[in-house]
Steps between C-alpha positions, in 0.01 A plus 500: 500500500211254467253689636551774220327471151692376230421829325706635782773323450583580178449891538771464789706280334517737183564761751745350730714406151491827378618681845775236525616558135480865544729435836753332274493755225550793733814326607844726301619118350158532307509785336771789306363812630268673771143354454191626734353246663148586357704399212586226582205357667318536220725327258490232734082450462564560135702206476294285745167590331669459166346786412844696349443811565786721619540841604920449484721347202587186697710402208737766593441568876508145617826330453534111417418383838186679551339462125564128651285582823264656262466161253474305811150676605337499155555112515351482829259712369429367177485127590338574888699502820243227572602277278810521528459429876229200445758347191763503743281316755382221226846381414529420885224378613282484203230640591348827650304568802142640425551842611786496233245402275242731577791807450655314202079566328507826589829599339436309183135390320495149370137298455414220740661213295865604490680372770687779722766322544576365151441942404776606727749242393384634114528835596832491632654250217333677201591865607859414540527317223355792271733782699788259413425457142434858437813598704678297248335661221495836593895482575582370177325875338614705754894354430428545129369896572852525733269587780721518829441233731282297241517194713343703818281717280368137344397363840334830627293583198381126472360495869382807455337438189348139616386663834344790304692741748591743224809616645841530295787606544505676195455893545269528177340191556465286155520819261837421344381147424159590334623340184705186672233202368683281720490690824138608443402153432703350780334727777153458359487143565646527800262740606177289368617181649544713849161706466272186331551349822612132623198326452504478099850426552378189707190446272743471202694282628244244587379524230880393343505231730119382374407539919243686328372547178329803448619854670310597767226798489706750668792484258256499221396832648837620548636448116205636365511779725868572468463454137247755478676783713814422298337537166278748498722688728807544239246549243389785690830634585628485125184673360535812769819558638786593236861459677716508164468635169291221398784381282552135628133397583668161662698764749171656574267133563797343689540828747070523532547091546762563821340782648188353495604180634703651752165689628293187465740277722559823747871433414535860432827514278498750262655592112307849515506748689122487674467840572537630139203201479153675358217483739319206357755272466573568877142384587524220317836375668351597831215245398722248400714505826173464654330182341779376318710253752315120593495410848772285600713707307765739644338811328247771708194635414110350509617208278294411135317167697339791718433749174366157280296439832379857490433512158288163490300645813388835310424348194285211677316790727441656159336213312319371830685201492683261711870647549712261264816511296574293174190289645680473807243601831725766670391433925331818688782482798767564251289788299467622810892498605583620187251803523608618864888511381401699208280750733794496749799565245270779394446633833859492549602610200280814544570603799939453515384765178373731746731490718772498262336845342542657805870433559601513119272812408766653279502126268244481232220294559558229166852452732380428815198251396754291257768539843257341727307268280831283419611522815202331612551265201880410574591606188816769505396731184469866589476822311831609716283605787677257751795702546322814590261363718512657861566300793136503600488410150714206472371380864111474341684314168710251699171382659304452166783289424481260823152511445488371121770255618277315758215558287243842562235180607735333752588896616198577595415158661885555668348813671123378596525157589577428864487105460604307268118307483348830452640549107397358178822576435537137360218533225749747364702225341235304361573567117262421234557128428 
């Protein structure tokens, strides 16, 4: 195993979880009926990508036991079967071996001066601590809506929500709640602590504890960033899209608000139906899954550091000046990694459309491209094209997923790189600091 990339690792791992949790499902204790293992496979990478798409009602066709195989892989895909693995290591030996380290940097982006192991140990405390909190809080409205099961339903929609795996157990999703404040509000932070990432979690909290006294450039980046998609995204969704009558305007903001915050952290929950969705506000969601999560974070998609990084390069080109952001000179190695993802997730991106054109020719086009776009992006909204995909279909699908899991960068170095000094795989997690 040492003499594979890092990159490699990862893709495999991803893979090797998803074969053994599609094992497990197939098994009759798992499920209530006859499920094809197609099926099943690919609600398996669904739930390990976190991606939430699903071409079965697992709500209804899984039984108790197997929605709790399926929770178990969006946590170990959500938080990283890496760090999991490494966290488990630190409390007993405390400490890792390089190679650990080298994997535990490719699965998650954190700048130079954050210790690896003092992330892991955050990662694993913080996420459980926020599952367990909103398991709590969830409960307590699910009990007061007489859901069945509220206690179960509390736990599942929590991880999911936190992990940004967009799966529920609910066959209409979060329609019959669009006017719950509570849950709405309860899943939204959830959802922006998960997709925000763990490094403003840590960054706040030194900065609580006075360790340091100003937040660090990244996180700066983030919150404004986040801030912005959030914003000007509801804006946008409240001035075009009409889903009532217009007779409560607060109904209308606070559905725009969760839609486009599901989209934005790739959650992928929805209180709409998408594919009654106008074009427009379909493109913009697609964007939003695709720039809207921070690295660190367990959401999919480019992430805003690389869009803000982006953005600072083109305007700099333009003006013929150095490339800078908020006065803050932006290095050419990490223009440069943030340029070849964004040429690679196109490349991708354009040709699964191809191919997915040729074995869904009887789909409209608007379908497809929103299909394979948040798969790539990890984010589990769809125009209802999921379920009639064909196998060839969901086969191309469940590997945009893997691949926006990894990352399409660390993909693509996965599949080139035949030694592990060969990749600049490691500038990829050099952030803007």
């Amino acid at each position: 195993m040492k003499h594979l990339h890092p990159a490699k690792i990862l893709v495999l791992g991803y893979l090797l979880y998803s074969i053994i949790g599609c094992l497990i499902l197939s098994l009759p204790i798992c499920h209530t009926g006859s499920i094809k293992l197609l099926d099943t496979y690919f609600t398996a990478i669904s739930a390990v990508s976190t991606t939430g798409l699903a071409t079965i009602d697992i709500g209804t066709q899984y039984n108790m036991f197997g929605q709790m195989v399926i929770l178990l892989l969006v946590q170990l895909g959500g938080v990283g079967y890496m760090t999991f693995s490494s966290f488990i290591l630190l409390c007993t030996s405390q400490k890792l071996s390089a190679y650990r380290k080298k994997i535990g940097a490719s699965s998650f982006a954190f700048p130079k001066d954050f210790s690896i192991q003092e992330f892991i140990s955050s990662v694993i405390i913080f996420s459980f601590l926020c599952e367990f909190l909103g398991a709590i809080a969830l409960s307590l409205v699910f009990w007061q809506k007489g859901i069945e099961h509220w206690i179960w339903n509390g736990l599942f929609h929590s991880i999911s929500a936190f992990c940004t795996a967009g799966l529920s157990l609910f066959s209409d999703g979060f329609i019959s709640f669009q006017t719950d404040v509570a849950c709405n509000l309860i899943l939204a932070v959830l959802a922006l602590l998960g997709s925000m990432g763990f490094i403003v979690s840590l960054d706040f909290y030194k900065k609580w504890t006075e360790e340091n006294h100003t937040l660090s450039f990244t996180t700066q980046v983030i919150l404004t960033a986040s801030g912005l998609f959030l914003t000007i995204g509801t804006c946008l969704f409240f001035g075009l899209e009409t889903i009532t009558d217009r007779t409560s305007l607060v109904r209308e903001a606070m559905i725009g608000f969760f839609q486009v915050m599901s989209a934005m952290t790739t959650t992928g929950f929805n209180s709409v139906d998408i594919g009654k969705l106008t074009p427009s506000i379909l493109i913009l969601l697609a964007f939003l899954s695709t720039f809207g999560s921070a690295p660190s974070g367990t959401g999919g998609g480019l992430k805003n550091t690389a869009f803000a990084s982006l953005v600072a390069f083109v305007k700099s080109t333009l003006k013929g000046q150095p490339i800078t952001l908020w006065r803050h000179l932006i290095p050419l190695g990490r223009i440069k990694i943030a340029t070849v993802a964004f040429i690679y997730y196109v490349f991708s991106l354009s040709f699964a459309l191809f191919l997915l054109s040729l074995s869904e020719q009887h789909q409209p086009s608007l379908d497809i491209f929103y299909e394979a776009a948040n798969a790539l992006n990890n984010s589990g909204l769809s125009t209802g094209l999921t379920e009639k995909l064909t196998p060839i279909g969901k086969i191309l699908i469940a590997l945009l997923m893997l691949m926006g899991r990894v990352g399409v960068l660390t993909f693509g170095v996965a599949i080139s790189s035949q030694k592990e000094e060969s990749s600049v795989l490691h500038k990829k997690t050099e952030l803007i600091t």
